[in-house]
C-alpha positions as CSV (number, residue, x, y, z in Angstrom):
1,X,42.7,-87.3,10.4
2,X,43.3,-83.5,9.5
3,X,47.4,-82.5,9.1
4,X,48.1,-80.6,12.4
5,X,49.9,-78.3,10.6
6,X,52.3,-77.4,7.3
7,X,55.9,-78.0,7.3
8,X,58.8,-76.9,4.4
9,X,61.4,-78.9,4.6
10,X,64.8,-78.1,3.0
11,X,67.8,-79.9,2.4
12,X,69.9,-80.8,-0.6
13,X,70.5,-84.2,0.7
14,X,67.4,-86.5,-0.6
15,X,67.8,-88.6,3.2
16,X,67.6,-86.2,5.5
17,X,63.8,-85.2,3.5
18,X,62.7,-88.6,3.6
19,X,63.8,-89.1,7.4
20,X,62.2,-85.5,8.6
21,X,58.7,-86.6,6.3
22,X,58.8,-89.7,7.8
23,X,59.1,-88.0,11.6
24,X,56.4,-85.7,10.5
25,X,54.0,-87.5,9.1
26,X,51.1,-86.5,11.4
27,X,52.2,-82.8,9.6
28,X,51.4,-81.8,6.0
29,X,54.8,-81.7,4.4
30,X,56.3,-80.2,1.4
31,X,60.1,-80.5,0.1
32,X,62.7,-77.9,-1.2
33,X,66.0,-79.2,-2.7
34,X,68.2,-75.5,-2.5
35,X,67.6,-72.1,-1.5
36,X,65.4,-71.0,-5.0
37,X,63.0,-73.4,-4.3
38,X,62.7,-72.8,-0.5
39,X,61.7,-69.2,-1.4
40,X,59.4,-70.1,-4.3
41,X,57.4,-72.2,-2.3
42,X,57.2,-70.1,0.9
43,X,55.7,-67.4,-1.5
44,X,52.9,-69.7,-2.8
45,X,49.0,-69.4,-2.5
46,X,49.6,-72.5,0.4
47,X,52.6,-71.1,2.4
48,X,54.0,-73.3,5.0
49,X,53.7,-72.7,9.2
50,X,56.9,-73.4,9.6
51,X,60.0,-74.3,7.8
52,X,62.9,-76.6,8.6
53,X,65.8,-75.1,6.8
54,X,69.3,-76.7,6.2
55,X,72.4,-74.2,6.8
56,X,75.0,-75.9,4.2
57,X,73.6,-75.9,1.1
58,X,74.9,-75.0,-2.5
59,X,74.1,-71.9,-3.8
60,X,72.2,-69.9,-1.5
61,X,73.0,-71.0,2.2
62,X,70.1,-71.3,4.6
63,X,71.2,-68.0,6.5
64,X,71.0,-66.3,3.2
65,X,67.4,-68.1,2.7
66,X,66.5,-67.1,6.2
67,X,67.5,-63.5,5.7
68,X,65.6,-62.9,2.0
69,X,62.4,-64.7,3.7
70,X,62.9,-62.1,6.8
71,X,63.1,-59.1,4.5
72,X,60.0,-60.0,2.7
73,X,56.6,-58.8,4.1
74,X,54.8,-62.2,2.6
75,X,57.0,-64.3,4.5
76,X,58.5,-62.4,7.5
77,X,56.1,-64.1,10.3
78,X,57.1,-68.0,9.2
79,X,59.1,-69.6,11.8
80,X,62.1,-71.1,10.6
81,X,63.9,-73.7,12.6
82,X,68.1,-74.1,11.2
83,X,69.0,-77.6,10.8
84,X,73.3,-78.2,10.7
85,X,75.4,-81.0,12.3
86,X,76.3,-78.6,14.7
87,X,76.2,-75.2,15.4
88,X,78.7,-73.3,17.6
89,X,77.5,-70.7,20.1
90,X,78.8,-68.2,17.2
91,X,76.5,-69.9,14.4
92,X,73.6,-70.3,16.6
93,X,73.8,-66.2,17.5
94,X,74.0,-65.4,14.0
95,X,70.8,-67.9,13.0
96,X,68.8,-66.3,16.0
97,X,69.7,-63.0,15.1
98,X,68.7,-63.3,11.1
99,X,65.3,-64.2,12.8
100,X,65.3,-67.8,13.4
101,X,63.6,-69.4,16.4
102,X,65.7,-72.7,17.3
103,X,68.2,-75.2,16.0
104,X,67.9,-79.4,15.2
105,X,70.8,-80.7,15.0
106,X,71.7,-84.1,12.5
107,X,71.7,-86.7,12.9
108,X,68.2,-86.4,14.0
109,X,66.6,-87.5,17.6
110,X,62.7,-88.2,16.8
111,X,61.6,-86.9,20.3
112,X,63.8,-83.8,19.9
113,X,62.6,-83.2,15.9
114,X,58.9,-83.7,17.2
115,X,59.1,-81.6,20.1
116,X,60.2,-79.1,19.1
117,X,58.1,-78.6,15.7
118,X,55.5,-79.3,18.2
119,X,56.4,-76.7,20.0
120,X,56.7,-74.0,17.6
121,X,53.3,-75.0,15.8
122,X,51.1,-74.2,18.8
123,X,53.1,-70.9,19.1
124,X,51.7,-70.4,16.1
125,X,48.3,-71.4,16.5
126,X,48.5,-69.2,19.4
127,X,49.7,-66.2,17.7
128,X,47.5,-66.8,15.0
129,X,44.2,-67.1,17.4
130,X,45.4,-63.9,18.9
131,X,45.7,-61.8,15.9
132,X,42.2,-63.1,14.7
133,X,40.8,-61.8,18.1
134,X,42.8,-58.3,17.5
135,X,40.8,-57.7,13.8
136,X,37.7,-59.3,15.3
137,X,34.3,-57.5,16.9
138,X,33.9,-59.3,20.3
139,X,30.1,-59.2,20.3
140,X,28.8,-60.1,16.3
141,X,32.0,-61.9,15.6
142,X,32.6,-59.8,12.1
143,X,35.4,-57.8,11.4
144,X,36.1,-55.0,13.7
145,X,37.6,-51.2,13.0
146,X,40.8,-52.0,13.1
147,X,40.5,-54.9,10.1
148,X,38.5,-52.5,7.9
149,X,41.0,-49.6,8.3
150,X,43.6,-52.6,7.2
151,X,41.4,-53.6,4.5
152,X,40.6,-50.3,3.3
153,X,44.4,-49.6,2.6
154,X,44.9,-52.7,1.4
155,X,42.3,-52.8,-1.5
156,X,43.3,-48.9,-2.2
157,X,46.8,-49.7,-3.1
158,X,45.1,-52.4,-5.2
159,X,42.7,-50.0,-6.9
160,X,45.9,-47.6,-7.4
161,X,47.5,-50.4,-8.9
162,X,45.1,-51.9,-11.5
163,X,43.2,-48.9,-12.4
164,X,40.1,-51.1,-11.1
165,X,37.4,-49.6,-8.8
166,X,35.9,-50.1,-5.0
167,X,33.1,-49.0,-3.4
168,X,31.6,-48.4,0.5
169,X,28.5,-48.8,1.9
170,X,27.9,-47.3,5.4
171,X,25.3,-48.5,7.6
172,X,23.3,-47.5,10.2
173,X,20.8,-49.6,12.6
174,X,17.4,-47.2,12.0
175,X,16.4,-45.5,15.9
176,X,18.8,-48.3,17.6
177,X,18.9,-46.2,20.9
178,X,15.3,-46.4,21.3
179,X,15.2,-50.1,20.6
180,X,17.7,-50.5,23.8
181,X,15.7,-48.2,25.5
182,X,12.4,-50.1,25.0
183,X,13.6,-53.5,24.8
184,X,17.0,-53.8,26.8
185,X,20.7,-53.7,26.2
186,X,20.5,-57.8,26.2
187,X,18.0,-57.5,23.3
188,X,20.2,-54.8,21.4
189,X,23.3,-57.2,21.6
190,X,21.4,-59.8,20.1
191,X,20.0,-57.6,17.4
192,X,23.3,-56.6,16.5
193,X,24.5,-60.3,16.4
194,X,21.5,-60.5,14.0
195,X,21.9,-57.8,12.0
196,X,25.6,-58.8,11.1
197,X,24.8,-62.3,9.7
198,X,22.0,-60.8,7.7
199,X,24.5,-58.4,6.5
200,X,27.4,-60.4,5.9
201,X,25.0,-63.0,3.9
202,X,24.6,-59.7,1.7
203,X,28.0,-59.8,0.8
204,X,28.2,-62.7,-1.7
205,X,32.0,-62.4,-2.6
206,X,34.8,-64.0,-0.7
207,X,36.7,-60.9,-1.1
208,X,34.0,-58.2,0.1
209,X,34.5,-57.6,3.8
210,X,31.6,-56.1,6.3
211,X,32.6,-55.1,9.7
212,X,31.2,-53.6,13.0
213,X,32.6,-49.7,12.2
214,X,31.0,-49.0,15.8
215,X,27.9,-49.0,18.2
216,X,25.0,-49.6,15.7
217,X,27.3,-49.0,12.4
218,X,28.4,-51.1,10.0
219,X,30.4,-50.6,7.0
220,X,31.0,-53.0,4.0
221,X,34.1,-53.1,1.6
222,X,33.4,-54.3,-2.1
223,X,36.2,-54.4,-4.1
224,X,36.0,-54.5,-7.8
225,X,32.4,-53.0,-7.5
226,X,31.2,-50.1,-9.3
227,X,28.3,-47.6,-7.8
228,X,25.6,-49.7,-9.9
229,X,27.0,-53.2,-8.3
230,X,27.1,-51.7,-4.7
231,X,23.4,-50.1,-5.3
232,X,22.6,-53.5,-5.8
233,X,24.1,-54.8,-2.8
234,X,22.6,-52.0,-0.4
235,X,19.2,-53.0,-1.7
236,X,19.9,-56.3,-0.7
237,X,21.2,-55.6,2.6
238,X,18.0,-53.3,3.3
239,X,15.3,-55.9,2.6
240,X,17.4,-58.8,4.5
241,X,17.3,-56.7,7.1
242,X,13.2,-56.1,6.8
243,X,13.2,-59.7,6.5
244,X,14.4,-60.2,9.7
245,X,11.0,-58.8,10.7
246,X,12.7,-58.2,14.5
247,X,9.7,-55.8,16.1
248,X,10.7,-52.0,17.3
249,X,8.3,-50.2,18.8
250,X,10.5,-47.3,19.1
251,X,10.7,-46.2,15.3
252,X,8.7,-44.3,13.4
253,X,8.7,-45.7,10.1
254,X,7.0,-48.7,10.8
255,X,6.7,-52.0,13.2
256,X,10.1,-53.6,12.2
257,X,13.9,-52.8,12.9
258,X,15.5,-51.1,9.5
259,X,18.7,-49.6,8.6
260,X,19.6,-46.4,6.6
261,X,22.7,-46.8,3.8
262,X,25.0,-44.4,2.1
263,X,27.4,-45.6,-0.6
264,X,30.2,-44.5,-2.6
265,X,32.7,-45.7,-5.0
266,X,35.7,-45.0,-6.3
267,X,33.9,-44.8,-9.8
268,X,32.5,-41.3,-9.0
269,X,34.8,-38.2,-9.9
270,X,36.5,-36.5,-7.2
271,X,37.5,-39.5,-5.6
272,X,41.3,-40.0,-5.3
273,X,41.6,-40.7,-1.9
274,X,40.5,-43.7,1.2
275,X,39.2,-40.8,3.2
276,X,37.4,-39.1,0.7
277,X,35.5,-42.5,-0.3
278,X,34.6,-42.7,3.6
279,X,33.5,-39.7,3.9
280,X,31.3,-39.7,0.6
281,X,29.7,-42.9,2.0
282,X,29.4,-41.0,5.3
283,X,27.6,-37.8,3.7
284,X,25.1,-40.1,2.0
285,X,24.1,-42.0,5.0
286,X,23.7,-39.0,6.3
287,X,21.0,-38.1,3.4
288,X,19.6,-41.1,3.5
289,X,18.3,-41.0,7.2
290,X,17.6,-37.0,6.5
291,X,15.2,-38.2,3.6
292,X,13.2,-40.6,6.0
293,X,15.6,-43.3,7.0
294,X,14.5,-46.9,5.9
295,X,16.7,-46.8,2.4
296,X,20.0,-45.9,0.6
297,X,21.7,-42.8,-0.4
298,X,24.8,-42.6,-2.7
């Protein structure tokens, strides 16, 4: 049966782990034995959902754990649940106001423990389902605007960084308002919807990104990828997309839905800037569907 969800536990007293793992075990769980180790593993590739954090500890005290996991951007959105003997109203404020969400108090009730990890998982799971929605096109299920402008910034400050290189490829859907007009709005959505699995199959890497930039436009994010590499990949995307073979009896350039391309990369001179890249791309889209539409422009 899959976990339900990752739990850190910390506590400097070997008992209280083995008790909580045991409560826990329909949860994937992972021990820390002081404050070091709870941040070292909350900053791992496999971060936890939540974390159950002892307040008395040696060294560094779980309100000084809580507030150095607050501070840092990585870790800032994982719950943390205080566990003590017992808190006063005082200590409770002050856990709650470094950014905790609730208290467990030793010795430990199971129903309470379970409930209340319970609890703050699907708070989670909501929260998580909701942000996924927020960076997600409704209709093609792709990345939306908002998630590329994110991932744009993101993998500049990368490219800043390590001196490495990205490139863009705009797309536009070839004549798309004459396919609605001849075939229907209904058959437009469902064109897009095909257009973006073709497109995103295009994208090979994990760590390239394609989203819906808007109506009939998409764009796709290739980090690491030189001009030559993301020629490569706009040739690809233009014959999946012929592949499709979707009729249009509204374009000119033959029986079959196409799409025009401009790309740039950070590897051309001149370009020190996000904007600049999306406008390069932009202005050789542009060309392309000047120069007959049906192909790519960098």
């Amino acid at each position: 049966m899959a976990k339900k969800g990752r739990v850190l536990i910390v506590d400097d007293e070997k008992i209280n782990c083995i008790v909580l793992i045991s409560l826990l075990e329909d949860y994937s769980t992972i021990i820390a034995l002081n404050g070091e180790q709870a941040i070292q593993r909350a900053l791992s590739d496999q971060p936890p959902d939540l974390i159950l954090l002892d307040v008395n500890m040696p060294g560094l005290d779980g309100y000084e754990v809580c507030r150095l996991l607050k501070q840092n951007e990585k870790t800032k959105n994982i719950a943390i649940i205080f566990i003590t003997v017992k808190a006063t109203e005082a200590e409770e404020a002050k856990g709650l106001n470094l950014g905790a969400v609730d208290y467990i108090s030793k010795p430990f009730s199971p129903a309470i423990v379970l409930a209340r990890v319970a609890n703050h998982m699907e708070l989670k799971r909501q929260r998580d389902l909701l942000e996924h929605l927020h960076i997600t096109d409704a209709l093609t299920g792709i990345a939306n605007r908002r998630r590329f402008d994110l991932s744009l910034a993101h993998e500049w400050k990368r490219v800043v960084r390590m001196k490495g290189c990205i490139s863009l490829i705009m797309i536009d859907i070839d004549f798309f308002k004459q396919f609605n007009d001849n075939y229907g709005h209904a058959a437009g959505d469902e064109c897009l919807k095909e257009v973006a699995v073709a497109l995103d199959k295009a994208c090979e890497r994990e760590i390239d990104l394609l989203a819906r930039y808007g109506g009939e436009e998409f764009v796709a994010v290739l980090p690491g990828t030189d001009i030559e590499g993301a020629m490569t990949v706009a040739q690809t995307m233009k014959e999946s997309i012929l592949a499709l073979e979707i009729p249009h009896k509204g374009t000119s350039i033959g029986s079959c839905l196409s799409i025009s391309l401009g790309v740039s990369s950070s590897s051309n001179t001149g370009i020190d800037t996000p904007k600049v890249l999306l406008k390069q791309a932009d202005d050789a889209l542009y060309r392309a569907k000047r120069n007959g539409r049906n192909q790519f422009s960098d």
